[in-house]
KEDO-474909 format. One record per atom (N, C-alpha, C, CB): residue in one letter; x, y, z. Coordinates in steps of 0.2 Angstrom, whole numbers, plus 2048, in hexadecimal, padded with zeros to 3 digits. Atoms other than C-alpha are relative to their C-alpha. Glycine has a CB too. Example, Ala and Ser with C-alpha at 12.3 -4.5 7.8 and 13.67 -1.06 7.14 Angstrom:
// KEDO-474909
a8047FA800
a83E7EA827
a804806800
a7FB800806
s7FC7FA7FF
s8447FB824
s7FC805803
s8028027F9
***
This chain:
// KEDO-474909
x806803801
x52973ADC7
x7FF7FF7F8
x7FA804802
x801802806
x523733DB7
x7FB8017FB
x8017FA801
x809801802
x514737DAA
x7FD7FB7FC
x7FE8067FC
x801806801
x514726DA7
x7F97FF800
x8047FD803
x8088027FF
x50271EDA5
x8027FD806
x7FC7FB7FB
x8008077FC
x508710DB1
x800805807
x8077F87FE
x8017FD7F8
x50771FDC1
x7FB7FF801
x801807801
x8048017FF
x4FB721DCB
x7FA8047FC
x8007FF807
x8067FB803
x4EA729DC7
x7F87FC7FC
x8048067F9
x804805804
x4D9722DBF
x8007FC7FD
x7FF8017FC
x7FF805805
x4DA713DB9
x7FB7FE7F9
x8017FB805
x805800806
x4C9714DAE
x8028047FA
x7F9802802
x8007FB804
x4CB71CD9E
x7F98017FD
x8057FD7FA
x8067FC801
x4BD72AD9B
x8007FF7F7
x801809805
x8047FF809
x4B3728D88
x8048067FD
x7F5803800
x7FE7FA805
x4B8735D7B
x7FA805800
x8037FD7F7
x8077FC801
x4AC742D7D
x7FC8047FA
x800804804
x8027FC809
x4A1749D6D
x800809804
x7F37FC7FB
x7FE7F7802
x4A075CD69
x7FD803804
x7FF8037F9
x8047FD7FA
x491760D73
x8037FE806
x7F87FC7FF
x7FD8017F8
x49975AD83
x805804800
x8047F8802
x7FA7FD7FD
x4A9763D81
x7FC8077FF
x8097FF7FB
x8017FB800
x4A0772D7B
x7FD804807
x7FD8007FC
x8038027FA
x495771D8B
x804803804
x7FF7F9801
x7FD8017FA
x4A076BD98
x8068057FE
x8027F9802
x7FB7F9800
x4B0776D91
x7FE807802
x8048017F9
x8037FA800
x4A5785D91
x7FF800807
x7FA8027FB
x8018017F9
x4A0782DA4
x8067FF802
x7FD7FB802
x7F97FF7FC
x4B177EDAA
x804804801
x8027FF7FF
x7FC7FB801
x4B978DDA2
x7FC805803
x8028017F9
x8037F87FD
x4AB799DA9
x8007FF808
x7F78027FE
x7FE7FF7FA
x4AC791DBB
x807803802
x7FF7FB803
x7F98027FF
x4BF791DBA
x80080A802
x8057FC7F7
x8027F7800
x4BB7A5DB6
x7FD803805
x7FC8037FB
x8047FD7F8
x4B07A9DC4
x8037FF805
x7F97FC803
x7FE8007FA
x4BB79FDD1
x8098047FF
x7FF7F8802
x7F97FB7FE
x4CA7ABDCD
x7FF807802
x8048017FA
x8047F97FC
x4C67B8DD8
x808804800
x7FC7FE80B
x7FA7FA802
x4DA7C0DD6
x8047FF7F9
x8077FF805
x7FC800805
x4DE7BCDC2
x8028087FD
x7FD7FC7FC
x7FD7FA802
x4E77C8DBA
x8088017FD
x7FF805806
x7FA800800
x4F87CEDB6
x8067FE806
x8018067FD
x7FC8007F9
x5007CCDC8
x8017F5803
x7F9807808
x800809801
x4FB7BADC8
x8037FB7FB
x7F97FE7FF
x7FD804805
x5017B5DB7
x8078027FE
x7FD8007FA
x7F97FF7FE
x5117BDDBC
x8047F9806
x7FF808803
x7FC8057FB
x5137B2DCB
x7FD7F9800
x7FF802807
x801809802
x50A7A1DC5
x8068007FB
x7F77FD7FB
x7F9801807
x5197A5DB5
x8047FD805
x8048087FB
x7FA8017FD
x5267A7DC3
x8037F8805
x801806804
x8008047FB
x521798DCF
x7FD7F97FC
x7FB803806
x803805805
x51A78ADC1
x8068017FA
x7F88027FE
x7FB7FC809
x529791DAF
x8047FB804
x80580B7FC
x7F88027FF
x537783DB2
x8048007F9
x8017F7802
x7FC7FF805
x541787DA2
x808801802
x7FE8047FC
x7F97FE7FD
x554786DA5
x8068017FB
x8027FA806
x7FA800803
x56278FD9C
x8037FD7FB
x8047FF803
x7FE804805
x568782D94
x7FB7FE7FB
x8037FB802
x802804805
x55A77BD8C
x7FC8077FB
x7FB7F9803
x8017FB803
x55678DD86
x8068017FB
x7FF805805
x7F87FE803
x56778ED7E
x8007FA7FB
x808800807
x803806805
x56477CD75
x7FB8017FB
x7FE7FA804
x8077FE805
x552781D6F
x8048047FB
x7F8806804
x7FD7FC807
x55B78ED64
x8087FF7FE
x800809802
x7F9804807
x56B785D5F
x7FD7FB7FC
x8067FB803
x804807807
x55F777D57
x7FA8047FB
x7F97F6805
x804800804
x553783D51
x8058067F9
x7F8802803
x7FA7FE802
x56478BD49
x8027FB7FC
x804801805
x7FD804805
x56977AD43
x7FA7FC7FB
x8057FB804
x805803804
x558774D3C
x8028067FA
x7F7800804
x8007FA806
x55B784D31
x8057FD7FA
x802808803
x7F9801806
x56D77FD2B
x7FF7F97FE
x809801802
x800803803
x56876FD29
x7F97FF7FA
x8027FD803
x803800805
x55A771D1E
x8038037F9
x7FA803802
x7FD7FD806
x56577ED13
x8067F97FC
x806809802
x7FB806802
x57276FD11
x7FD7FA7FD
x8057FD806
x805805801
x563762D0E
x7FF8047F7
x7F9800806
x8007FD805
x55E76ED00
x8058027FA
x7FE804802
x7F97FF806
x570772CF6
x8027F8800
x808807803
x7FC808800
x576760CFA
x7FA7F97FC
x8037FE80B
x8048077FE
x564755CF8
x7FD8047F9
x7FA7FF809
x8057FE804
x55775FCF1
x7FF8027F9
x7FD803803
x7FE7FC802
x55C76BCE7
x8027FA7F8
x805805806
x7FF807804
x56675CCDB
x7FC7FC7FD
x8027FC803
x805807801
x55774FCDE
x7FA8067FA
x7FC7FC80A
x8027FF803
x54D75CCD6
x8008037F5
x7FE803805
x7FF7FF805
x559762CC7
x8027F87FD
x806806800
x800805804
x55A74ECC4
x7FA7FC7FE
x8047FD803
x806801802
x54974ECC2
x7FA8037FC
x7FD800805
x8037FA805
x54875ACB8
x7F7803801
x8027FD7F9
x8067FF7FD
x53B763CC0
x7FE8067FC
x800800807
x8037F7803
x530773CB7
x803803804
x7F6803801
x7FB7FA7FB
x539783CBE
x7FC801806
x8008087FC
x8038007F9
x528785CC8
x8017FA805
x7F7801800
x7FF8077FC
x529775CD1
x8087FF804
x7FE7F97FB
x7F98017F9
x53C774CD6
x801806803
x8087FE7FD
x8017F97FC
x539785CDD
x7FE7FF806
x7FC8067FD
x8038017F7
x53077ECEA
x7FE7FB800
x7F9804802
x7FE8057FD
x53476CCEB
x803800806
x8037FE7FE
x7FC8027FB
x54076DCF7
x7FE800807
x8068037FF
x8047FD7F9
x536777D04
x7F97FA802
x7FC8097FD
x8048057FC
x52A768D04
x8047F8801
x7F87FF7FC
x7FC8057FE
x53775AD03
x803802807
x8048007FA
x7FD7FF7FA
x53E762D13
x7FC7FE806
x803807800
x8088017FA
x52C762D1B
x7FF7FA802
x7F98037FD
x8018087FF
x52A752D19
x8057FB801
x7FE7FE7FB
x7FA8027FB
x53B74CD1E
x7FD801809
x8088067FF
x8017FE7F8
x536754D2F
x7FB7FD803
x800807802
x806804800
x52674FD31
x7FF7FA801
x7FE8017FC
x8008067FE
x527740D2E
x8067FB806
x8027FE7F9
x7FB8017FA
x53673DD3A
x7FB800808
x8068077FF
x8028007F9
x52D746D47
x7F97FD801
x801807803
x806805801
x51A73DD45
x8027FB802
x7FE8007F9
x7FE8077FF
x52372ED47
x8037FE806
x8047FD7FC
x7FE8017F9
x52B732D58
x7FA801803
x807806802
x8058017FC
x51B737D5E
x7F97F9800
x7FD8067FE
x803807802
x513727D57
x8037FB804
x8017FD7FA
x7F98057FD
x52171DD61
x7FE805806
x80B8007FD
x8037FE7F9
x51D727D72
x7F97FF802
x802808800
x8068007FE
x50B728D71
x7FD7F87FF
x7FC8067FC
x802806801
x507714D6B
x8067FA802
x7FD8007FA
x7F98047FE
x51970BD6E
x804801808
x8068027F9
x7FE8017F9
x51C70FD7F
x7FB801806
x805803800
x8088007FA
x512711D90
x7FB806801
x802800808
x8047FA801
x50B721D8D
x7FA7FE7FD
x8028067FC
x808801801
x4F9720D8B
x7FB805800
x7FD7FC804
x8027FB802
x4F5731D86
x7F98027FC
x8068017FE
x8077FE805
x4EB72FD77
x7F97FB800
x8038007F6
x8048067FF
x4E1720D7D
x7FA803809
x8087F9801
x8017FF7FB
x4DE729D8C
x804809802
x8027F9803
x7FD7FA7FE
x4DF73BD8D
x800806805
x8008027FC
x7FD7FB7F9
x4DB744D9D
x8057FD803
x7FB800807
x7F98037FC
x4EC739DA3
x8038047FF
x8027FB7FF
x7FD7FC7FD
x4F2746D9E
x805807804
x7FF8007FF
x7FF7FB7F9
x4F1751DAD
x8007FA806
x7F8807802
x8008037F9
x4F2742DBA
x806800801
x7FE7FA800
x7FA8017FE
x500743DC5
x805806800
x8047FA7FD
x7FC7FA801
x504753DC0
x802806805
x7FB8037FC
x7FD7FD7FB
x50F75FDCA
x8068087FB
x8047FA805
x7FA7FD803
x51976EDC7
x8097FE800
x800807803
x7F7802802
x52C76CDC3
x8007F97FF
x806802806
x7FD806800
x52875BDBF
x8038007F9
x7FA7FA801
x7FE802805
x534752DB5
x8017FF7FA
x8007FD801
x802804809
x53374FDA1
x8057FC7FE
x7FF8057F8
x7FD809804
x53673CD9C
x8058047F9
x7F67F87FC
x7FB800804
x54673DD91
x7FC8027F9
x8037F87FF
x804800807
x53A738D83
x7FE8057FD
x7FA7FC7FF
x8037FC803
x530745D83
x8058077FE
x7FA802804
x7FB7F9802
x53D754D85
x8037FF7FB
x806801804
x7F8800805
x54874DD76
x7F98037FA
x8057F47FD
x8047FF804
x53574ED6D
x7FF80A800
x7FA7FC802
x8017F9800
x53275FD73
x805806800
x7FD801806
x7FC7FC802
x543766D6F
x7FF7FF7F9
x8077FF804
x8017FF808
x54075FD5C
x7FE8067FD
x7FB7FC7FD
x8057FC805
x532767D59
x800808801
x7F87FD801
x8027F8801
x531779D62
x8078027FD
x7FF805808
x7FC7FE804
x54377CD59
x7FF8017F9
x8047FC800
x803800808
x53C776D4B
x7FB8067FE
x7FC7F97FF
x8067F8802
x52C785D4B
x804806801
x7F8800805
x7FB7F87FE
x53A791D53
x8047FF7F8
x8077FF80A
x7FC800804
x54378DD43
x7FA8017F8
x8047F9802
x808801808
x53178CD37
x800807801
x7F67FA803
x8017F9802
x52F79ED3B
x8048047FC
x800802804
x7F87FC805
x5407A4D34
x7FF7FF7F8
x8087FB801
x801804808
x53B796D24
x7FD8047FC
x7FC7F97FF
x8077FC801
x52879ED21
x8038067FD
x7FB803806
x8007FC802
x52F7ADD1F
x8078037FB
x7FE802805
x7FB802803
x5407ABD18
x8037FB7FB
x803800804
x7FE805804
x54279BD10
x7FB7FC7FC
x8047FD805
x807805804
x530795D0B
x7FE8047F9
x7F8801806
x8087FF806
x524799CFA
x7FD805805
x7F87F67FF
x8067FA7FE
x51A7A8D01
x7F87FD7FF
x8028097FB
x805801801
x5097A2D01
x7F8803803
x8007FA800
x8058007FD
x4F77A8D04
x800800807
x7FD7FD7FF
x8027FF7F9
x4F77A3D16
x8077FF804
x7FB7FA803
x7FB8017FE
x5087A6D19
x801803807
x8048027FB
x7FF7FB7FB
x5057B4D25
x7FC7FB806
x7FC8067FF
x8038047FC
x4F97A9D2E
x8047F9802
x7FA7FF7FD
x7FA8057FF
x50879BD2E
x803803805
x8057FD7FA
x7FC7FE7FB
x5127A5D38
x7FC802805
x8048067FF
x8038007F9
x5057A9D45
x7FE7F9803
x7F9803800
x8018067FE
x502796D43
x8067FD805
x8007FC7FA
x7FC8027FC
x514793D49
x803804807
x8057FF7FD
x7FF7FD7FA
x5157A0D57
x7FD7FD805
x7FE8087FF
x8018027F9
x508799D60
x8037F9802
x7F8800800
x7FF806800
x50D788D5C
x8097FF806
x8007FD7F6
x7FC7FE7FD
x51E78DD64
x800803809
x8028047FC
x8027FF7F9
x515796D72
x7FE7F9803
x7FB805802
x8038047FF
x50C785D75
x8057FD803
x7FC7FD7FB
x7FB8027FD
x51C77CD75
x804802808
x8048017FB
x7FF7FD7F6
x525786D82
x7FC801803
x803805802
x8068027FB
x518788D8D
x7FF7FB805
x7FB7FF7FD
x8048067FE
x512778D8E
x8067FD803
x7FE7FB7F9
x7FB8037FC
x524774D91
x802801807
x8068017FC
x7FF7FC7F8
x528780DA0
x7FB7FD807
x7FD80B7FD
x8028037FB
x51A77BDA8
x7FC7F9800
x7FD803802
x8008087FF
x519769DA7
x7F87FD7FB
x7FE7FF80B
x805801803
x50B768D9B
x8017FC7FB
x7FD8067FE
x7FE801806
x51575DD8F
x7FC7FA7FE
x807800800
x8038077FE
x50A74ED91
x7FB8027F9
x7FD7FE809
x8047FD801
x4FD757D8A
x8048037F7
x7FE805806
x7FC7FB805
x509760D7C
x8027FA7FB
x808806803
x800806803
x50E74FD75
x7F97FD7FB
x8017FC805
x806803804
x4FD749D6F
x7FC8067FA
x7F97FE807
x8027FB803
x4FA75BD67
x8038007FA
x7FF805803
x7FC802805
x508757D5D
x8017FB7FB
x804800801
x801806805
x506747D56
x7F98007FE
x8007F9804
x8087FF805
x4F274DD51
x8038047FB
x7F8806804
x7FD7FC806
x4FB759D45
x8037FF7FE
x802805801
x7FB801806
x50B754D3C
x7FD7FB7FD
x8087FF801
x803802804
x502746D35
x7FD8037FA
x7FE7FC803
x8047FD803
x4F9751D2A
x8068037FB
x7FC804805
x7FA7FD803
x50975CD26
x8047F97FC
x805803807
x7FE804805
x51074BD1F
x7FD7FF7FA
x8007FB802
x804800805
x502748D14
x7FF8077FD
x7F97FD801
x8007FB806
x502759D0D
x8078007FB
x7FF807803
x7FB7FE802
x51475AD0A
x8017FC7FB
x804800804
x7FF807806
x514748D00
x7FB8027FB
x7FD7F8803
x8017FF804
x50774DCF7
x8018067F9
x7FC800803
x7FC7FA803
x50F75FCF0
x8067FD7FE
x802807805
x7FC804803
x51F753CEC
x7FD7FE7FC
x8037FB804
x802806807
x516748CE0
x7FC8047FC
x7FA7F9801
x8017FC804
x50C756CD9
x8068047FB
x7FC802804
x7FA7FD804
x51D75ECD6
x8037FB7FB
x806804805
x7FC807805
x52474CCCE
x7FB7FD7FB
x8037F8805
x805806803
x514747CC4
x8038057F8
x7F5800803
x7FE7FD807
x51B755CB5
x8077FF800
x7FE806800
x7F67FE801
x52F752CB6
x8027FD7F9
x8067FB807
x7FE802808
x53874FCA7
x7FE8027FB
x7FF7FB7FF
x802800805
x52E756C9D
x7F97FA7FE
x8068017FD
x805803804
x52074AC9D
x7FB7FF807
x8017F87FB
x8058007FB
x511744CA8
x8027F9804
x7F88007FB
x7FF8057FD
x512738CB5
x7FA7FD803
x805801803
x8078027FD
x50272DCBA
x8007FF809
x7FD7F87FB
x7FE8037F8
x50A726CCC
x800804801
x8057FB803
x8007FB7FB
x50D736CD1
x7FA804800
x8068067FE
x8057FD800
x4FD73ECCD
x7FD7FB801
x7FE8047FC
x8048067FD
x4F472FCD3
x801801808
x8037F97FD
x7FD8007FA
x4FD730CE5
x7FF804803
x8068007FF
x8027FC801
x4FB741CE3
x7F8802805
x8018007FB
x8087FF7FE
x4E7741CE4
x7FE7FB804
x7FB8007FB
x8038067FB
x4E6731CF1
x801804806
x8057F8801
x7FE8007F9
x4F1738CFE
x7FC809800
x80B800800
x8057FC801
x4E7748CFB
x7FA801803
x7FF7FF7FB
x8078027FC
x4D8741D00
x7FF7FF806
x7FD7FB7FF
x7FC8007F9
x4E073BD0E
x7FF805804
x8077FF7FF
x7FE7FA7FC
x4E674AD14
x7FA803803
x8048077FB
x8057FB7FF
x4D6752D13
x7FB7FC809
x7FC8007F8
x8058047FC
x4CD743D1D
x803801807
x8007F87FC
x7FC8017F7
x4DC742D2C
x7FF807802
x80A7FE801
x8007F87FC
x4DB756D2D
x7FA800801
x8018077FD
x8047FF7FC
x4CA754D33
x7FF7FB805
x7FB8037FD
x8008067FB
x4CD743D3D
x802802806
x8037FA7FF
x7FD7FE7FC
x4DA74AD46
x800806803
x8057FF7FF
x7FF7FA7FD
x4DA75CD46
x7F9802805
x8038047FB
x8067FE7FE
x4C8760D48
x7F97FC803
x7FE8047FC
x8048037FB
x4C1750D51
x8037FD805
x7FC7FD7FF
x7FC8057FC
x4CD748D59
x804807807
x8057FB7FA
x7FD7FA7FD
x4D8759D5E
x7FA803805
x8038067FA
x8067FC7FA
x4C7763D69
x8007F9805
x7F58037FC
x8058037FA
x4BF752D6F
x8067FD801
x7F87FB7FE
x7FD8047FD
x4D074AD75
x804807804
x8037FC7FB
x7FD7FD7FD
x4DA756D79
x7FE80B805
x8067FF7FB
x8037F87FB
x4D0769D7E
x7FD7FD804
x7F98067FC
x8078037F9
x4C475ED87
x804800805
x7FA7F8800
x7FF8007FA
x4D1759D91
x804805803
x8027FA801
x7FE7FA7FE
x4DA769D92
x7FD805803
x8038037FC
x8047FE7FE
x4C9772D96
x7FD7FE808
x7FC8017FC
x8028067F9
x4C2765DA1
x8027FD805
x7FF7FB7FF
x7FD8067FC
x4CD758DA5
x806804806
x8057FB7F9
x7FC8007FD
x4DB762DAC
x7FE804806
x8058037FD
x8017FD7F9
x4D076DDBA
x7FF7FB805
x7FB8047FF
x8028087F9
x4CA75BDC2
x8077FE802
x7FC7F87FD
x7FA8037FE
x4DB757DC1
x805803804
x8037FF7FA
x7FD7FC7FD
x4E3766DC6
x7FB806801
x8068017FE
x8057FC7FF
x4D6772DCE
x8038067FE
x7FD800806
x7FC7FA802
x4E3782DCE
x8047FD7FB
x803803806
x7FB800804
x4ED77EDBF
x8018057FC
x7FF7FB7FD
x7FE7FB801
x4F7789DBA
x7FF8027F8
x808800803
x8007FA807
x4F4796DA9
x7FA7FC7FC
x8098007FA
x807802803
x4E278DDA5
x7FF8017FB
x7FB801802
x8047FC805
x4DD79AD9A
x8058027F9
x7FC807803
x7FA7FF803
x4EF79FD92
x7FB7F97FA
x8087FF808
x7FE806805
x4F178CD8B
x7F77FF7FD
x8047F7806
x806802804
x4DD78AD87
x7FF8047F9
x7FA801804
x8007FB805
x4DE79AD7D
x8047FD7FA
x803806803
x7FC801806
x4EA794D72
x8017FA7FC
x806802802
x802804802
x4E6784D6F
x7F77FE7FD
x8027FD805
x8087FF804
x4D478AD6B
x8018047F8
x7FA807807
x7FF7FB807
x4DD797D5E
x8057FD7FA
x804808803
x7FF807804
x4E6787D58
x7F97FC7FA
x8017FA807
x805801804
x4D6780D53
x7FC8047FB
x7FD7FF803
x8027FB80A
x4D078ED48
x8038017FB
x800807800
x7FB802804
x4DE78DD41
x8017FB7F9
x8047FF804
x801806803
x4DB77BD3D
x7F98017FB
x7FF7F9807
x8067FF802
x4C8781D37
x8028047F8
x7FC806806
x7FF7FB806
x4D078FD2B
x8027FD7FA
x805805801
x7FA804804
x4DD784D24
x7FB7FB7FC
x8077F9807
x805804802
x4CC778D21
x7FD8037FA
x7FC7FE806
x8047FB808
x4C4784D14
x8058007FB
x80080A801
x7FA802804
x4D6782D0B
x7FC7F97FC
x8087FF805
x7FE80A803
x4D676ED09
x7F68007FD
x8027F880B
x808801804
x4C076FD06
x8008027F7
x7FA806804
x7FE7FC807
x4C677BCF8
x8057F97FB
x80680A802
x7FE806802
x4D376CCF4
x7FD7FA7FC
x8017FF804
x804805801
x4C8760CF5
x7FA8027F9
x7FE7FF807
x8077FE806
x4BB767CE7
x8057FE7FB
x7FC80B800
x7FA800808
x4CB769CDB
x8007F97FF
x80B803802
x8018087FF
x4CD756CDC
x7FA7FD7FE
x8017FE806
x806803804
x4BC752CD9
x7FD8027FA
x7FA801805
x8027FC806
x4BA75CCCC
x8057FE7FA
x801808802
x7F9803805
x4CB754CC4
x8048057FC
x7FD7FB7FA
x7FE7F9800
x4D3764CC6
x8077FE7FF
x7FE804806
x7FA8027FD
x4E6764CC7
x800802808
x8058027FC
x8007FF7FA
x4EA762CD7
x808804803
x7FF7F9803
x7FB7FC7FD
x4F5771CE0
x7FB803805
x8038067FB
x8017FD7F9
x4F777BCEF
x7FB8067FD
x808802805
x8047FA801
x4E8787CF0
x802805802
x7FA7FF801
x7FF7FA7FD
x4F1792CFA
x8058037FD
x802800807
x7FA7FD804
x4FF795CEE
x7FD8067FC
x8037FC7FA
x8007FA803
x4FF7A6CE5
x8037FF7F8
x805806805
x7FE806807
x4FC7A3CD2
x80280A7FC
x7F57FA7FB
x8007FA804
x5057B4CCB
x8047FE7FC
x803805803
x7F9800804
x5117B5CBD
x807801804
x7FF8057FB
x7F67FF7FD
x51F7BACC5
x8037FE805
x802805801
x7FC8047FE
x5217ABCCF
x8027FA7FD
x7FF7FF806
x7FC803804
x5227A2CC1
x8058027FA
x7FD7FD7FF
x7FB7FE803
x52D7ACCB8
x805800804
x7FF8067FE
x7F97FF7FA
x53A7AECC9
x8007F9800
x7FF805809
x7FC806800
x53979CCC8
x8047FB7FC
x7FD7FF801
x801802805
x53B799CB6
x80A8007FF
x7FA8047FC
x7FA8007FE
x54E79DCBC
x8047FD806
x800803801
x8018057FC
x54F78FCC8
x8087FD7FE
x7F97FD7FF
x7FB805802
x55B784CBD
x806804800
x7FF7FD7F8
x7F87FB803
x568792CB8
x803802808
x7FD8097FC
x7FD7FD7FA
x569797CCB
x8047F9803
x7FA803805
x8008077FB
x569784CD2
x8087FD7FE
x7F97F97FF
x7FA801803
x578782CC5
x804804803
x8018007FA
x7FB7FB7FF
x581791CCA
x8027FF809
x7FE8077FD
x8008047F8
x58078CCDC
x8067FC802
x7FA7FB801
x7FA807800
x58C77DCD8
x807805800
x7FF7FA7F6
x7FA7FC7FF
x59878BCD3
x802805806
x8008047FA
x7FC7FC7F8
x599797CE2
x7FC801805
x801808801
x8018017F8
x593790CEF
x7F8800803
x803805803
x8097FE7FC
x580794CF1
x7FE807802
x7FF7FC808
x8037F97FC
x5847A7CF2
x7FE8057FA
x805803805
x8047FC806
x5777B0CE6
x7FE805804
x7F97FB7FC
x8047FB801
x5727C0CE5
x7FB8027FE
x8038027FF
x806800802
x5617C5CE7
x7FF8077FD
x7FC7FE805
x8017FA803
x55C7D3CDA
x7FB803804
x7FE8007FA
x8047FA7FF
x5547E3CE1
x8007FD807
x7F88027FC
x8018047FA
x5537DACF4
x7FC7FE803
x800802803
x8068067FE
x5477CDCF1
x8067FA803
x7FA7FD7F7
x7FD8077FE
x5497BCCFB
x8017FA7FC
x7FC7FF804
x800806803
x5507AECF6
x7FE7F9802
x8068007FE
x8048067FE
x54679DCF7
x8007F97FC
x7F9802800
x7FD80A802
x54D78CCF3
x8018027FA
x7FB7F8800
x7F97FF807
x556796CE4
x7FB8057FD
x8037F87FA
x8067FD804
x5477A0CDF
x7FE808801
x7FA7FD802
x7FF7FA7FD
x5487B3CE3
x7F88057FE
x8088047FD
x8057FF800
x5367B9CE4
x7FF807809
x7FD7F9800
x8047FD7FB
x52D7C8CEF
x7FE7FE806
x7FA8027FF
x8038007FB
x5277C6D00
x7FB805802
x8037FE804
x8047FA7FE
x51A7CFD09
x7FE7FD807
x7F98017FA
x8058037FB
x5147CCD1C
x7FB804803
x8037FD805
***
């Protein structure tokens, strides 16, 4: 079977509903849903797991060889790409320290943003146009269309692989801890969604989000290129504070109006009419509600952003940690990225700090 628009089911497409509605009606749904479970518990989410979880072996074994090889190919992107492009750009020590880590972001990002752009408006899915279609036709062990599995092996590899980054290969920042809880759930969401057939749904949650992750990452590139060389660059700090603006505007288009009233409403709402007993209601709502706060917290960041800019501030990441002594550990940047050339990439980190796109700095989680 197919989760093609062109199956059967509704053929009207229902309004987008404002905030008062989802608040409303989700809150009603979720309290009847609760009253009519007269045996929830552990014994039930044992056997809805066992009778609803299709995951099989192999694609368990795939998920962690790509989120294995997203790793090595980010380290090879970085000694072979980045790493170069920023000693030929001659970049301040702070800034090529932590180029690469958003040159990579925004490689990926942008890749995968564009597959979800190409699935959700270039072919017959009619997902974001039309989002309780989500749950029509829906069945357990149904099928996932090619398209979407190739999408949903990208990306959960990719956050199974972001966890490792965060904490091993990234800038340590302010909400770094809160990143890693960002990609655990975002991984639970993934599989999940996948196991039981919810991918329809998992698609449109993904394309509200990396657009956002593009525009930041573009914008921390040109903030890092508006000083290279040693002088000032106007197009980069120009580019800088547009896409900026941007960012700020689509993270509350997408994430915090478009993400509840398109897609909770119809995960609260839509999928009990659709599927009265559907399996792990509260599970997937949970976590797509603790999603959104997420998106809320992250919102106090970019508001804070957004002031710097109007104010004609320079524009940096507010969640960066402004000590000395990550720009001193970075201020060794060049000496390492050269020696690199000579053996190989294998540096030793003093006292058993981590090393981070050449930059051997503290962590803390």
């Amino acid at each position: 079977m197919s989760s093609h628009a062109g199956g059967a089911g509704p053929v009207a497409v229902e309004p987008m509903p404002g905030y008062w509605e989802l608040m409303t009606r989700a809150s009603s749904a979720m309290l009847d849903a609760w009253r009519g479970c007269t045996d929830c518990g552990l014994e039930l989410s044992k056997r809805t797991l066992r009778e609803n979880a299709f995951i099989t072996w192999s694609e368990a074994a795939l998920f962690f060889f790509c989120a294995f090889l997203w790793t090595q190919v980010r380290r090879g992107l970085t000694q072979s790409v980045f790493m170069p492009l920023s000693r030929w750009c001659r970049l301040m020590p702070k800034d090529a320290a932590k180029m690469p880590e958003s040159a990579w972001k925004l490689v990926f990002y942008t890749m995968s943003w564009s597959y979800s752009t190409y699935l959700l408006f270039f072919s017959s899915y009619s997902f974001f146009h039309d989002p309780p279609s989500v749950f029509y036709n829906w069945e357990r062990g149904l099928p996932v269309p090619a398209d979407i599995a190739i999408a949903y092996l990208i990306q959960g590899s990719f956050y199974g692989h972001s966890i490792y980054a965060t904490v091993y290969m990234d800038a340590w920042r302010k909400d770094s801890a809160v990143m890693v809880v960002h990609h655990i759930i975002t991984l639970a969401l993934i599989s999940f969604s996948y196991a039981f057939r919810y991918h329809n749904v998992g698609i449109l949650v993904l394309f509200l989000h990396d657009i956002n992750d593009i525009q930041l990452e573009f914008t921390k590139v040109n903030v890092y290129l508006k000083s290279r060389g040693g002088s000032y660059h106007l197009l980069n700090d120009v580019l800088s504070n547009m896409v900026s603006i941007s960012f700020s505007i689509t993270w509350f288009w997408f994430r915090l109006y478009w993400f509840p009233l398109k897609v909770l409403y119809a995960t609260c709402v839509s999928s009990i009419q659709s599927v009265p007993n559907i399996p792990f209601y509260f599970f997937f709502n949970t976590l797509l509600f603790a999603l959104l706060l997420m998106n809320i917290y992250w919102f106090l960041f970019i508001v804070v952003f957004v002031v710097k800019v109007l104010k004609m501030k320079e524009v940096n990441d507010v969640r960066e940690y402004e000590d000395e002594e990550v720009d001193k550990a970075a201020a060794g940047l060049l000496r390492d990225s050269q020696a690199e050339t000579d053996d190989a990439g294998n540096h030793s980190s003093a006292q058993g700090n981590h090393v981070q796109n050449g930059v051997t700095k503290e962590k803390h989680l």
